[in-house]
PARONU-699770 format. One line per field, with one value per residue (C-alpha): x negated, y, z negated. Coordinates in Angstrom, 1 decimal, decimal comma, padded with zeros to 4 digits, always signed. Each point is the difference from the previous one (the first is absolute). Layout:
// PARONU-699770
east: [X ...];
north: [Y ...];
up: [Z ...];
// end
This chain:
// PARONU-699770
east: [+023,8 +000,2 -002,3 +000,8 -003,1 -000,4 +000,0 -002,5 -002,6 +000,4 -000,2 -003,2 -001,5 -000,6 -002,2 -002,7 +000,1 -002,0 +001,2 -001,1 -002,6 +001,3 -000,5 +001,4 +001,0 -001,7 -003,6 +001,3 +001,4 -000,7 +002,5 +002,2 +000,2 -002,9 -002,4 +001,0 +000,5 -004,0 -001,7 +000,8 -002,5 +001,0 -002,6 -001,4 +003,5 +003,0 +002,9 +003,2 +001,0 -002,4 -002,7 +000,8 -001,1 -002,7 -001,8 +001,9 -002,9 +002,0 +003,3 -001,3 +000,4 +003,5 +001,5 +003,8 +002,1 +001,2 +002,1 -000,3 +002,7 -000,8 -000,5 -002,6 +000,3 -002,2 +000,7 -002,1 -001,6 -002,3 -001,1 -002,1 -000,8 -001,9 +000,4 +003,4 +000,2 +003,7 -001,2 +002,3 -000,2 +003,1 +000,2 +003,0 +000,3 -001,3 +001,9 -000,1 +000,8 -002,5 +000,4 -002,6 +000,0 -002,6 +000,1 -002,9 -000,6 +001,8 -003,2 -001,4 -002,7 -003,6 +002,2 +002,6 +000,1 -002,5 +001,5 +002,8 +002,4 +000,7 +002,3 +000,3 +002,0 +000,6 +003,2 +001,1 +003,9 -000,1 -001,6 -002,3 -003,2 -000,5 -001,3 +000,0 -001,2 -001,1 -002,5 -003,5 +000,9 +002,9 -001,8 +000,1 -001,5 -000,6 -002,2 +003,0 +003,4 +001,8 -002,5 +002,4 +002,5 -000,6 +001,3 -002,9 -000,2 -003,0 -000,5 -002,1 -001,3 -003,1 -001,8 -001,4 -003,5 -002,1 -002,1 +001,6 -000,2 +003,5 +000,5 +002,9 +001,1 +002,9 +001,7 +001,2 +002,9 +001,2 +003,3 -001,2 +002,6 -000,4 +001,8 +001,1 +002,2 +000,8 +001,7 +001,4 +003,0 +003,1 +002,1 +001,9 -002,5 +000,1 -003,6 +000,3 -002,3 -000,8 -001,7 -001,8 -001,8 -001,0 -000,7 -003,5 -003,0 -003,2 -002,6 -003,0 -002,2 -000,1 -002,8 -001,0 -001,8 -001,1 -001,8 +000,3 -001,9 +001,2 -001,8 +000,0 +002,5 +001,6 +000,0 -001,6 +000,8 -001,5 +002,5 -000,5 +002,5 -000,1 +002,7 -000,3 +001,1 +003,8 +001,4 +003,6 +000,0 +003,3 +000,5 +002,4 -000,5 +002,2 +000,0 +002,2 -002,1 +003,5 +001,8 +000,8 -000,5 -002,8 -003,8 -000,4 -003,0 +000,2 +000,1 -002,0 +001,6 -002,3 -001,9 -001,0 +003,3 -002,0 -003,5 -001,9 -004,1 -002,0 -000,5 -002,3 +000,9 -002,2 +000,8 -000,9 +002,0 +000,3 +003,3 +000,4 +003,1 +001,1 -002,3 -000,3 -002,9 -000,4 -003,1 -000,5 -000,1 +001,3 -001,6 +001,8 -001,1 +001,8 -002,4 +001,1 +003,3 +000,6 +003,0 +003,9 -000,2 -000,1 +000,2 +003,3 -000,8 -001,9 -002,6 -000,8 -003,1 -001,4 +000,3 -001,1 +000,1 +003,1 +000,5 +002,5 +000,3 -002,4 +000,4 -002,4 -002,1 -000,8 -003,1 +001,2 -001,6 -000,9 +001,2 -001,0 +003,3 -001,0 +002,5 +000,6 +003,4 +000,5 +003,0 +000,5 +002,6 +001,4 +002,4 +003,0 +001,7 -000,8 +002,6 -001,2 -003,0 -000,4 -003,0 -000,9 -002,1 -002,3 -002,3 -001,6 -001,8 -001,7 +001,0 -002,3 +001,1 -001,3 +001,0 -003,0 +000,1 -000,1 +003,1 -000,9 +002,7 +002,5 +001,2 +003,3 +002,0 +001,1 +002,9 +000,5 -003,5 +000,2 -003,7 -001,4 -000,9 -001,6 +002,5 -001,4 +000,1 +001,8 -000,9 -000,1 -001,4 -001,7 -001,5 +002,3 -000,5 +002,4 +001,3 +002,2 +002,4 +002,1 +001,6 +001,3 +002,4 -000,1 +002,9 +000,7 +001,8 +000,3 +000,9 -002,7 -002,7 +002,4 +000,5 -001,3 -003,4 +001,7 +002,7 -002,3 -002,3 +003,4 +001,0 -003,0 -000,6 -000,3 +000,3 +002,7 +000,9 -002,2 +000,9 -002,9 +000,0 -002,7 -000,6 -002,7 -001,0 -001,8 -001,8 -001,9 -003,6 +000,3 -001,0 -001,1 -000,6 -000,4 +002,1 -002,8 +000,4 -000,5 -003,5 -000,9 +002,2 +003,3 +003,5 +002,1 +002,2 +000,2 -000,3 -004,0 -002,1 -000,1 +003,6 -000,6 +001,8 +001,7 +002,7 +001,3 +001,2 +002,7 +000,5 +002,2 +001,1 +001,7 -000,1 +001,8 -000,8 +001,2 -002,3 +001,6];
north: [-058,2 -003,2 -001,4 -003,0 -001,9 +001,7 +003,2 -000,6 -001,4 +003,1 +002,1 -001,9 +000,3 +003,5 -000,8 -000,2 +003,5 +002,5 +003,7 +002,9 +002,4 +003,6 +003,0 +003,3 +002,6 +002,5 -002,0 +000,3 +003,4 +001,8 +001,2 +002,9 +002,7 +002,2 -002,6 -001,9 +003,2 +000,6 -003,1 -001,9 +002,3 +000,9 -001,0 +003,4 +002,3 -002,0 +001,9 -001,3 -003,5 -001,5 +000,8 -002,7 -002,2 +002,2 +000,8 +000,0 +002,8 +002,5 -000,8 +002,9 +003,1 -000,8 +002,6 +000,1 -003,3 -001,4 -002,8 -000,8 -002,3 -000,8 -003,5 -001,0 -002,5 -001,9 -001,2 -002,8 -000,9 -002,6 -001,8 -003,4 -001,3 -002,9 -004,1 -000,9 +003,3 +002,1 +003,1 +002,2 -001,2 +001,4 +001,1 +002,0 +003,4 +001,3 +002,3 +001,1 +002,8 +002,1 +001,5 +002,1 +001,5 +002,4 +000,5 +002,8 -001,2 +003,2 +000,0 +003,8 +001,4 -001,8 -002,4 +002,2 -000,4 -002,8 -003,6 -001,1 -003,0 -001,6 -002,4 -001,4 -002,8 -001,6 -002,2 -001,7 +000,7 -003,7 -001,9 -000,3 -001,6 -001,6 -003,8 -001,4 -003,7 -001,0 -002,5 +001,0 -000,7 +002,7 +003,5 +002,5 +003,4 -001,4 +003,0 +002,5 -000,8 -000,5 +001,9 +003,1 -002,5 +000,0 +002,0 +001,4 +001,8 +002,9 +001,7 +002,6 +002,3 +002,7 +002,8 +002,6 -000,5 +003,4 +001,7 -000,8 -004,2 -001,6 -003,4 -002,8 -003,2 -002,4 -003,1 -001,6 -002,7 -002,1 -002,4 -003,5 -003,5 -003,3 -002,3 -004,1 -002,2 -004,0 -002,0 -003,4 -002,1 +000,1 -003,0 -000,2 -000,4 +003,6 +001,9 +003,6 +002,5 +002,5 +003,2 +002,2 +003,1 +003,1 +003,7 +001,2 +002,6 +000,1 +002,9 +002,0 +002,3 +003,8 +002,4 +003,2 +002,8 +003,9 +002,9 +003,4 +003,1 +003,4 +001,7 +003,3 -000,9 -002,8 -003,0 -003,2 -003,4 -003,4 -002,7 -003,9 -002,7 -003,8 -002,7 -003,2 -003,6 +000,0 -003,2 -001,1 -004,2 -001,5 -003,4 -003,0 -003,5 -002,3 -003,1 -003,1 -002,8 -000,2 -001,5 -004,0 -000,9 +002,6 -000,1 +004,0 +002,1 +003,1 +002,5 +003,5 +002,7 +002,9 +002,8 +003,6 +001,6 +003,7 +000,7 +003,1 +000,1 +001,8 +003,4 +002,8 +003,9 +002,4 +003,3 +004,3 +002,6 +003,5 +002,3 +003,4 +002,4 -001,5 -002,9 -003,6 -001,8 -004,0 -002,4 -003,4 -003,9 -002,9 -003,6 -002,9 -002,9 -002,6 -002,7 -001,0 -001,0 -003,8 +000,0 +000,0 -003,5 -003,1 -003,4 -001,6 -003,0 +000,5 -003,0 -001,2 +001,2 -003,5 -000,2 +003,1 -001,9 -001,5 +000,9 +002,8 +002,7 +002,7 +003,9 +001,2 +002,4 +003,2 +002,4 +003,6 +002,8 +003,2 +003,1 +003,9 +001,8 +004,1 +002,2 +003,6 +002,7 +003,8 +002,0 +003,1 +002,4 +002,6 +002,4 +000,7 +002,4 +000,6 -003,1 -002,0 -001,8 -002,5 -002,7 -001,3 -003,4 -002,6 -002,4 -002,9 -003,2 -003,4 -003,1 -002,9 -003,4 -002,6 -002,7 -001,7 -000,5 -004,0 -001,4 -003,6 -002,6 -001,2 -004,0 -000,9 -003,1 -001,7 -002,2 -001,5 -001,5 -000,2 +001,6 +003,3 +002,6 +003,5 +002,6 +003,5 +002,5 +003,0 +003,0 +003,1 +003,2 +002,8 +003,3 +003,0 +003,6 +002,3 +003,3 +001,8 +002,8 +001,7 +003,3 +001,2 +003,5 +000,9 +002,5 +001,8 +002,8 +002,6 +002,5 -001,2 +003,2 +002,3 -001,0 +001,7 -001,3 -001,9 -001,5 -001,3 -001,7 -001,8 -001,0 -002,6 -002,0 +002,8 -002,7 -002,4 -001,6 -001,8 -002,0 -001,9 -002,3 -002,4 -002,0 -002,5 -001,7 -003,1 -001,2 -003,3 +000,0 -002,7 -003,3 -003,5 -002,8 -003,2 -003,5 -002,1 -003,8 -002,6 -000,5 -002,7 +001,8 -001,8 +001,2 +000,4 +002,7 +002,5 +002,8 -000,4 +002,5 +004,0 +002,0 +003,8 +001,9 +003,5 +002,2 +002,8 +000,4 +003,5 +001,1 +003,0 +001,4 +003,0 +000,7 +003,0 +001,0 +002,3 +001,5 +001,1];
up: [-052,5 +001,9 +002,7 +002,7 +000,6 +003,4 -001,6 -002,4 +002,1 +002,0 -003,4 -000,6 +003,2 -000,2 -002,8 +002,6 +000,7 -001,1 -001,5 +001,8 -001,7 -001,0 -002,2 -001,3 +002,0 -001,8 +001,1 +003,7 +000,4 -002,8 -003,0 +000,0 +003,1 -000,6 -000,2 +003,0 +002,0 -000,3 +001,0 -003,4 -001,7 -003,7 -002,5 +000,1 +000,7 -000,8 -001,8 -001,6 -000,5 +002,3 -001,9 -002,0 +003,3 +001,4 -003,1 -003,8 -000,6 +001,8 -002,0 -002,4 +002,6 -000,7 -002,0 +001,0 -000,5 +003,5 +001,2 +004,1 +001,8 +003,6 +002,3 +002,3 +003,3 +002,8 +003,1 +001,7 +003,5 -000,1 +003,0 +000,1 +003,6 +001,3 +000,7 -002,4 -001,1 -000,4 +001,1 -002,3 -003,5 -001,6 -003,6 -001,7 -000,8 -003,8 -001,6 -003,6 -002,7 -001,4 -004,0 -001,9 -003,4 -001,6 -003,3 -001,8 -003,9 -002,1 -002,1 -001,5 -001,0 +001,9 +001,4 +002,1 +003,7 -000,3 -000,1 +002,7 +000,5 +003,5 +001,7 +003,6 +001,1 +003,6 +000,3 +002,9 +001,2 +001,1 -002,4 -003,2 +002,0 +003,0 -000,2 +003,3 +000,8 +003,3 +001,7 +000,6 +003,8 +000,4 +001,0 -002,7 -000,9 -003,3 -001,3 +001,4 +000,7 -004,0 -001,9 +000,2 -002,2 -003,4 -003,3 -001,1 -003,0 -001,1 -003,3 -001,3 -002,7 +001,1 -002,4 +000,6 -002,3 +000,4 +002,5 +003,0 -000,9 +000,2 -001,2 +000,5 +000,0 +001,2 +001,2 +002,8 +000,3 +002,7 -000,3 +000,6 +000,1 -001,8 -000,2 -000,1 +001,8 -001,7 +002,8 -001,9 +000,6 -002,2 -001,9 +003,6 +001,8 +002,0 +000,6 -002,2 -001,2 -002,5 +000,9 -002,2 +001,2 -001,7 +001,2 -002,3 +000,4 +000,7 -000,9 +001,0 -001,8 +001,6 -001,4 +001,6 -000,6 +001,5 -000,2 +001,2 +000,6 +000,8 +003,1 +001,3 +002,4 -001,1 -002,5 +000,6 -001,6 +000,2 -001,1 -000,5 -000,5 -001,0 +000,8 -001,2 +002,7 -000,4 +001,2 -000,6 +000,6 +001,6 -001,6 -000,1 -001,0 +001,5 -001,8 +001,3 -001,9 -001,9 +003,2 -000,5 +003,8 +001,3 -000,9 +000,3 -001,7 -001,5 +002,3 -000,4 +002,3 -000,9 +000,8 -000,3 +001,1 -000,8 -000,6 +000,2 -000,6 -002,4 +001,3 -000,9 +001,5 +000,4 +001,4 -000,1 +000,5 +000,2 -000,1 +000,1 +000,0 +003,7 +000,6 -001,6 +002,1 -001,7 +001,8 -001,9 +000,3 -002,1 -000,2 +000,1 -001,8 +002,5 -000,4 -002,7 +001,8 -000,6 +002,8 +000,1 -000,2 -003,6 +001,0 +000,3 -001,9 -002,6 -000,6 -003,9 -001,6 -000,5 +004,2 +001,5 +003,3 +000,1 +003,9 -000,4 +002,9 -001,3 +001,4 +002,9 -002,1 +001,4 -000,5 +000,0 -000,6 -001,7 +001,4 +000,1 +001,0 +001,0 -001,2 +001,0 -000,7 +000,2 -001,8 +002,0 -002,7 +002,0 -002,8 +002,2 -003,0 -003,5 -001,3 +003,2 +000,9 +002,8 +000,5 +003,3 -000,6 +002,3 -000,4 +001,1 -001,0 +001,4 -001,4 +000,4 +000,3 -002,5 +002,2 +002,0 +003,6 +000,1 -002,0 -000,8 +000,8 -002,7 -000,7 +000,6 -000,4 +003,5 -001,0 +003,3 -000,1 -003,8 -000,3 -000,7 +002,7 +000,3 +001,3 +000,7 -002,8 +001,5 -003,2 +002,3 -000,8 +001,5 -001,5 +000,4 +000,9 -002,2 +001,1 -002,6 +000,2 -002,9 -001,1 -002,7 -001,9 -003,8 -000,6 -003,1 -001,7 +002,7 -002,9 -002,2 +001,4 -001,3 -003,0 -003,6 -000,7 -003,3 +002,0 +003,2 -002,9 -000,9 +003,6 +000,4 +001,9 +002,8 +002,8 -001,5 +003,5 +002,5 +003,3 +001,1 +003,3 +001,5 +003,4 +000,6 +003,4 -000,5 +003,2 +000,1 +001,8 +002,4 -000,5 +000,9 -003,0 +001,1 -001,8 -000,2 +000,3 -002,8 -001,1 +002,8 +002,4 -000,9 +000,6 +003,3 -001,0 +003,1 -002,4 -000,7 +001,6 +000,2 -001,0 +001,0 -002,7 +000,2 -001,3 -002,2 -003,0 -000,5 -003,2 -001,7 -003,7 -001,7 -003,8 -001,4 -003,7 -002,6 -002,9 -003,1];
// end
């Protein structure tokens, strides 16, 4: 690849920008159908594949191998008004397949019906992740808008220990881009480059755990889950300290391109022959969020102060997000049995209210400035919808007692479906000035924030 001068001061230009802040989609709408069609509840109920998300634990109820194909999309509506503000802030639609496998260990003896296998990946149909850079200045929902763009990957293994006490554990993976770029100028004198970039993963612990206790009308389980910070980090040095005519530093364009918080779930629930009622919370550990943003030039560690742009931190904070769902099986025939799911849950924003101001670099005046720091977000309200059919073998009743043993699973097919409205509690956050009330941008003071946030998915499996 070759770059004109003109070119390549644009290319380094953008190096003052900074990547927008994102996370899986499983951490902001759930994984699976079921799960998302009941408020995001699932450490205490989840079935199939998503346990492997909701709580690896419940992995071992399992007893039928499975494999689930199905996609999942979101549409967005996001709204910023106020003094230099767009009004709609646009973001592109996320779409993506869905693929699950369960697998039950063939063990005998103690160990039959006990230890299960699980898989869940998300892929985008666009693309692998979603790095986008862009100055602090340009209004972004930075906590919203590409978190619904990442392959994420989830894996699993549950047992079932004794006495009602089901144990498991797992892993989470998100795709995450590095990468280098050496700008230097060739025997004849033309400005070339080499780039080198390279697709890894990054990982996160998953542990869960349950217990259950049969009642006189019903059984009741308490289930936990751990997930450790997952953060993917977009990165690419840009080094032109190689050109013959240009003084440049080594450029740092880099960020958290995903990152979800520790999270611990907590959750009951109780399920009879028709009803599955789940009530819990999860805390998220967002705190400990150091920002979408890494320094663009990096200063030396003998000087610390060299007088390099540094990122506006940000203090977020915890959050305590409510959960609730209810399965409602209604058992149309004796091969068909239909679900009818809802849900709903409150999603806190860790974002504070007061956004300090971010430096810029003002080439006209050849100084720094502070521009305001336009990170929008606002806490959600979540109403969920979903449905779903098992069918199976409608001669299968009438079968010998031999042959109907032989005929398992007695459910083989299931169609499950899921809608999610995502409605953002109105806002006003004000773009605070620089610390002795510098900056003239227009954009500083309140932005009233609003929107919606549609989303939808399918999965059909097969048991065999």
């Amino acid at each position: 690849m070759r770059l004109g001068r003109a070119q390549l001061a644009a290319f380094f230009a953008t190096a003052f920008a900074a990547t927008s802040a994102h996370a899986s989609p499983e951490d902001l709408f759930g994984f699976g159908t079921r799960s998302p069609a009941m408020g995001g509840t699932g450490a205490a109920h989840a079935e199939g594949f998503e346990a492997s998300y909701d709580n690896p634990a419940l992995l071992s109820l399992s007893h039928e191998r499975r494999l689930s194909l199905g996609f999942q999309g979101a549409t967005y509506s996001l709204s910023a008004s106020g003094a230099g503000e767009p009004g709609h802030v646009s973001y592109e639609r996320a779409k993506g397949i869905l693929v699950g496998a369960v697998l039950p260990m063939p063990f005998g003896g103690v160990l039959k019906d006990r230890i299960a296998f699980g898989l869940g990946a998300y892929t985008p149909t666009d693309i692998v992740v979603r790095g986008r850079i862009l100055y602090p200045e340009t209004p972004q929902f930075a906590l919203l808008g590409d978190r619904s763009q990442s392959l994420g990957i989830r894996l699993g293994l549950g047992a079932d220990v004794t006495h009602g006490l089901r144990v498991g554990v797992g892993f989470a993976a998100l795709a995450e881009l590095v990468g280098e770029v050496i700008v230097a100028t060739d025997a004849s004198g033309h400005v070339g480059s080499n780039v080198d970039a390279q697709l890894t993963a990054t990982y996160a612990p998953i542990v869960g755990a349950s217990y259950e206790h049969d009642l006189a009308h019903g059984l009741l389980r308490i289930g936990g889950t751990f997930r450790g910070q997952l953060d993917a980090r977009f990165g690419v040095e840009i080094d032109g300290s190689k050109l013959s005519t240009l003084n440049i530093p080594i450029f740092n364009i880099a960020g958290l391109a995903q990152y979800d918080p520790a999270e611990i779930a907590l959750e009951g629930a109780w399920a009879n022959r028709d009803w599955t009622l789940a009530l819990g919370a999860t805390y998220k550990h967002w705190s400990s969020y150091p920002g979408p943003i890494e320094p663009t030039i990096l200063c030396p560690p003998d000087q610390p102060d060299c007088g390099a742009l540094q990122p506006t931190k940000i203090k977020y904070s915890d959050t305590l997000v409510p959960r609730v769902g209810v399965d409602r099986k209604i058992e149309m025939t004796k091969s068909a049995v239909a679900h009818l799911r809802v849900g709903y849950w409150f999603e806190p924003s860790p974002l504070p209210s007061q956004i300090p101001a971010s430096q810029a670099w003002n080439s006209p005046a050849q100084t720094t400035t502070y521009v305001p720091t336009r990170f929008f977000d606002a806490s959600r309200h979540v109403l969920t919808l979903g449905g779903g059919l098992e069918l199976g073998n409608p001669m299968k009743h009438s079968m010998p007692p031999g042959e109907e043993a032989k005929s398992r699973p007695e459910r083989p097919f299931n169609l499950d479906v899921y809608s999610q409205i995502h409605v953002l509690q109105p806002r006003t956050v004000t773009l605070e000035r620089g610390p002795n009330g510098e900056g003239d941008d227009p954009g500083f003071g309140d932005a009233k924030l609003t929107g919606t946030v549609l989303v939808f998915g399918m999965i059909a499996g097969a048991a065999f």
